[in-house]
C-alpha positions as a Markdown table, in Angstrom:
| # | Residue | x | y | z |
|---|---|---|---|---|
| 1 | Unk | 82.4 | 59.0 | 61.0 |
| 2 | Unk | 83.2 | 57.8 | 64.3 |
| 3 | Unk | 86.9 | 55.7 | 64.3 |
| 4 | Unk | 85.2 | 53.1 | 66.7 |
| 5 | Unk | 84.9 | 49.7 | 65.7 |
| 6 | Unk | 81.7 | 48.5 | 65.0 |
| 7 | Unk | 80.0 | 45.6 | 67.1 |
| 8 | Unk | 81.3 | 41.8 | 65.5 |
| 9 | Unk | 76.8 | 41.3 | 65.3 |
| 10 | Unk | 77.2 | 44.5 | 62.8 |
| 11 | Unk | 79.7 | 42.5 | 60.8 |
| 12 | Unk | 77.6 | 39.6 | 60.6 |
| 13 | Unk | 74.3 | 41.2 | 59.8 |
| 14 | Unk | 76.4 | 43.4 | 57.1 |
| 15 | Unk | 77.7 | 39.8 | 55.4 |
| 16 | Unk | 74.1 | 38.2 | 56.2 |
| 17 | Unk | 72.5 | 41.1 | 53.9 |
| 18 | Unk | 75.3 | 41.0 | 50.9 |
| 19 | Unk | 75.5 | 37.8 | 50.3 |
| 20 | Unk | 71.7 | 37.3 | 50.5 |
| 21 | Unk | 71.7 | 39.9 | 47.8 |
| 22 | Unk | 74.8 | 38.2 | 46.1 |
| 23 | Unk | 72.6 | 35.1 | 45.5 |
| 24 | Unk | 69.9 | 37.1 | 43.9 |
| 25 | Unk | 71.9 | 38.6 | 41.7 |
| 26 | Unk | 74.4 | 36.0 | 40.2 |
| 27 | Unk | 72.0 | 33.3 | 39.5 |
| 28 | Unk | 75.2 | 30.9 | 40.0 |
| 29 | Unk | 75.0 | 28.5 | 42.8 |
| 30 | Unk | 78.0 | 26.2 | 41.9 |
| 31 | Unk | 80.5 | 25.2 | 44.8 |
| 32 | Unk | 83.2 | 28.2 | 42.9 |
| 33 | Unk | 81.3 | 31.0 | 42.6 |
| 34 | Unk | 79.4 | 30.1 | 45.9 |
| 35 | Unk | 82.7 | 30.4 | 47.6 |
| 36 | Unk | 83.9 | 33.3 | 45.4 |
| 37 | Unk | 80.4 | 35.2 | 46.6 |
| 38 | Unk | 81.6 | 34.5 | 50.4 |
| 39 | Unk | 85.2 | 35.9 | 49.7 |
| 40 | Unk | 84.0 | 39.2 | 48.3 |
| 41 | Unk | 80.6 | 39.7 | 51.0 |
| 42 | Unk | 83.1 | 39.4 | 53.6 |
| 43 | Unk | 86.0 | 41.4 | 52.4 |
| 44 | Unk | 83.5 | 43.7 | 51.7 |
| 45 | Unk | 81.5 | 43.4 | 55.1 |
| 46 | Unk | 85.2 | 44.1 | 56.8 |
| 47 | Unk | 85.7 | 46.9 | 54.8 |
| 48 | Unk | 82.2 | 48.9 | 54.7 |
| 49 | Unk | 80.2 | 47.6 | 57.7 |
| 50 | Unk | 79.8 | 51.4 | 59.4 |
| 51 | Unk | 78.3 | 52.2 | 56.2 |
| 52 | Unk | 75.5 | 49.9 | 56.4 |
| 53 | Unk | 74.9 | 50.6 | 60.2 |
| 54 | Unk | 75.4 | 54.4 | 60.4 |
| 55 | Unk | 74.6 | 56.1 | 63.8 |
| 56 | Unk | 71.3 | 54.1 | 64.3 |
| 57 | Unk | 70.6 | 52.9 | 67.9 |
| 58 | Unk | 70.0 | 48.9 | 67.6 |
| 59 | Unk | 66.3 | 49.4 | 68.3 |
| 60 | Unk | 65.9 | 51.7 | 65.3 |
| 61 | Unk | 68.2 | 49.6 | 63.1 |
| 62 | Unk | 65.4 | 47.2 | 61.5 |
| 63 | Unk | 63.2 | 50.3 | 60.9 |
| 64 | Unk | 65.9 | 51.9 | 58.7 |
| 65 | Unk | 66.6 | 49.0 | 56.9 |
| 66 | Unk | 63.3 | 48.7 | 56.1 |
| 67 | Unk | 62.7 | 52.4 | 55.2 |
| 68 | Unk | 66.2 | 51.8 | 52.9 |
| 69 | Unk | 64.4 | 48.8 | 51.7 |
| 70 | Unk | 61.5 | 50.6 | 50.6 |
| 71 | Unk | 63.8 | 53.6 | 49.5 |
| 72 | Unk | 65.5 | 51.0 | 46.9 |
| 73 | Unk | 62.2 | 50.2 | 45.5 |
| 74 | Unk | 60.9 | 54.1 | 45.2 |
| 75 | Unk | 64.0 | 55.1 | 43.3 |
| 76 | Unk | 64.2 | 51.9 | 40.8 |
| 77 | Unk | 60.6 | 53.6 | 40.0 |
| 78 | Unk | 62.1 | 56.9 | 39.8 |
| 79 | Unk | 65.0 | 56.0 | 37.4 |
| 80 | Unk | 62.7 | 54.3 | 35.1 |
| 81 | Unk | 60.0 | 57.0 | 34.5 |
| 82 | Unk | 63.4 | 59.4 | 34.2 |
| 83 | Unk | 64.6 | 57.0 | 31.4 |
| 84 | Unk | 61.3 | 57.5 | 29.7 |
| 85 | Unk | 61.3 | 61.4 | 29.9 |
| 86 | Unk | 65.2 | 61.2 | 29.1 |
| 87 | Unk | 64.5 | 59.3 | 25.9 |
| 88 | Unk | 61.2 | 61.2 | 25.0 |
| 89 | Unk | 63.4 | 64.3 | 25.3 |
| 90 | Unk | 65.8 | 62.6 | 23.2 |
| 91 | Unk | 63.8 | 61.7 | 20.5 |
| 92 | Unk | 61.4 | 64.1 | 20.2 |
| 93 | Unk | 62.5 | 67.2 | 17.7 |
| 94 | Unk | 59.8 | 69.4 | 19.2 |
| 95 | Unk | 61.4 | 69.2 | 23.1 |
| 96 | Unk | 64.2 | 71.1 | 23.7 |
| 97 | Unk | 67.2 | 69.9 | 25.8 |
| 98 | Unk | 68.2 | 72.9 | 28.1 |
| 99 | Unk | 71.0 | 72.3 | 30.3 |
| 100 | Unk | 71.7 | 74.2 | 33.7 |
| 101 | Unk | 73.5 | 73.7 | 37.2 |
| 102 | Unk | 71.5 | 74.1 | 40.0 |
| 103 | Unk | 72.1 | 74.4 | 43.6 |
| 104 | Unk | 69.6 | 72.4 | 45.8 |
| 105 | Unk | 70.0 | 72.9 | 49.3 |
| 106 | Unk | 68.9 | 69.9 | 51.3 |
| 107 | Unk | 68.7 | 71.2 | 55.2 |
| 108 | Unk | 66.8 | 67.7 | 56.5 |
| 109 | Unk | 69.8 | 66.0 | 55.4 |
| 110 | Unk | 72.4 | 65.2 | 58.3 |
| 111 | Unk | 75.6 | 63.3 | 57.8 |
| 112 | Unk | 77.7 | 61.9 | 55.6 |
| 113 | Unk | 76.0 | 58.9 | 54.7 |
| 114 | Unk | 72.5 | 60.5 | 54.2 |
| 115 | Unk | 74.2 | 63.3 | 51.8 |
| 116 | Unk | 75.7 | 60.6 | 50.0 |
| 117 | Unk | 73.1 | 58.6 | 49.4 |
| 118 | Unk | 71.1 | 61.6 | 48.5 |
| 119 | Unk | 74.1 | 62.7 | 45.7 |
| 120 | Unk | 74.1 | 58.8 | 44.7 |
| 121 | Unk | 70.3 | 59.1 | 44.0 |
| 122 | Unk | 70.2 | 62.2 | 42.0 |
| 123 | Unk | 73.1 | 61.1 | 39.5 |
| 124 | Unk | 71.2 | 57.5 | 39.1 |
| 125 | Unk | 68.4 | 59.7 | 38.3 |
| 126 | Unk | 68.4 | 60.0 | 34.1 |
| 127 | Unk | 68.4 | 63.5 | 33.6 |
| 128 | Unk | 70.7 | 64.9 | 36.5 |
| 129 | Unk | 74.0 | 64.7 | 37.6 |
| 130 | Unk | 75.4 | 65.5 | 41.2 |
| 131 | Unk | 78.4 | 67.8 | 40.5 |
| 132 | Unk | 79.6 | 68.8 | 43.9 |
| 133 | Unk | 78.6 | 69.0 | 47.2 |
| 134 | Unk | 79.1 | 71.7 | 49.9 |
| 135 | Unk | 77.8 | 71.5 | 53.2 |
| 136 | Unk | 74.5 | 70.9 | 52.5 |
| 137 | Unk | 74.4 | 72.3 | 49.0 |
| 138 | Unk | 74.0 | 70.1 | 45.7 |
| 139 | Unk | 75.8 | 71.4 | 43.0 |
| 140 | Unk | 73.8 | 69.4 | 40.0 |
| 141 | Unk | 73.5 | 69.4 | 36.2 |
| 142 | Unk | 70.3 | 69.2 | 34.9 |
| 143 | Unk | 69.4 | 68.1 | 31.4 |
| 144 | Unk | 66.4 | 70.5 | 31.0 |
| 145 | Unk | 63.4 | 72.3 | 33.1 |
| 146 | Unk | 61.1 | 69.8 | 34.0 |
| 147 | Unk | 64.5 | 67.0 | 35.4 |
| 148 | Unk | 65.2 | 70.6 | 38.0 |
| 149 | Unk | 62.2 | 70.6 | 38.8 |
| 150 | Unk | 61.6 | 67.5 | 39.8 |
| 151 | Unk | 64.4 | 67.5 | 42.2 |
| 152 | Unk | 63.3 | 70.8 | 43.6 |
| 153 | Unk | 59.7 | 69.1 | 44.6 |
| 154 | Unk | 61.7 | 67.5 | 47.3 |
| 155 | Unk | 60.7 | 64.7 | 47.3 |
| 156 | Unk | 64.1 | 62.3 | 47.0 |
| 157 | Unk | 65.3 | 64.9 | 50.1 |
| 158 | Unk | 62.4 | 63.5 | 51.3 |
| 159 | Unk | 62.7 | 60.1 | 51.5 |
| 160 | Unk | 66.4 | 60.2 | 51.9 |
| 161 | Unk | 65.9 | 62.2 | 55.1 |
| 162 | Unk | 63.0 | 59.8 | 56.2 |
| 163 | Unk | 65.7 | 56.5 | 56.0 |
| 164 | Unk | 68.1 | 58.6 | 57.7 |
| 165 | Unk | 66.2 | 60.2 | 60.3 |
């Protein structure tokens, strides 16, 4: 990460997008938590803004946050059919839980951010656990077979790579 100080806009943008999502979420819209909502977005926005805006060019910006956008909305899908084959596996006595650490190696992935995001995504995941991370190697528990090989398809690398990128 670069020790530069991000452009006052990025700070804005950063708050705009928090406390939009703040409302959403908290279903509260008294004058108190209103103003509590404010306090924490921009404490918040102070403290993480070159996390949000992460070595994008402001003419690519509104493309990644629309690819992130979308990314959100893939990976909600992914963690709820992995919370049906967690429980399945669970509950059924005929499946067998297997554990194993694996070591994926994600190559498209450059940076910080986009590693992080990627590690994020796999522990959210039912089923896996990120363990450690090495350059570009995922060190990641695995509740049985079918959860590695899921995450050896690619696909989350994928569309990690493809906000990122």
């Amino acid at each position: 990460m670069s020790s530069a100080k991000p452009p006052f806009s990025r700070y804005i943008a950063t708050f705009f997008w928090l406390f939009l999502f703040w409302l959403f979420l908290s279903g509260h819209y008294d004058v108190f938590h209103i103003a509590l909502g404010v306090l924490c977005c921009l404490g918040i926005a102070y403290t993480s803004t070159d996390l949000l805006f992460v070595d994008s060019p402001d003419k690519k910006r509104p493309m990644v946050l629309l690819q992130f956008f979308i990314y959100t909305f893939w990976l909600l899908y992914q963690i709820i059919i992995a919370n049906l084959q967690v429980a399945a596996l669970v509950l059924s006595p005929k499946l067998k839980i297997d554990p194993r650490i694996i070591i994926y190696r994600a190559d498209r992935l450059h940076g910080d951010v986009a590693k992080t995001t990627f590690g994020n995504s796999i522990t959210l995941t039912p089923g896996t656990v990120t363990l450690d991370i090495r350059d570009h190697d995922f060190h990641v528990h695995s509740l049985a077979p079918k959860f590695a090989s899921d995450l050896n398809s690619g696909d989350m690398e994928a569309w990690v790579a493809r906000v990122y990128h």
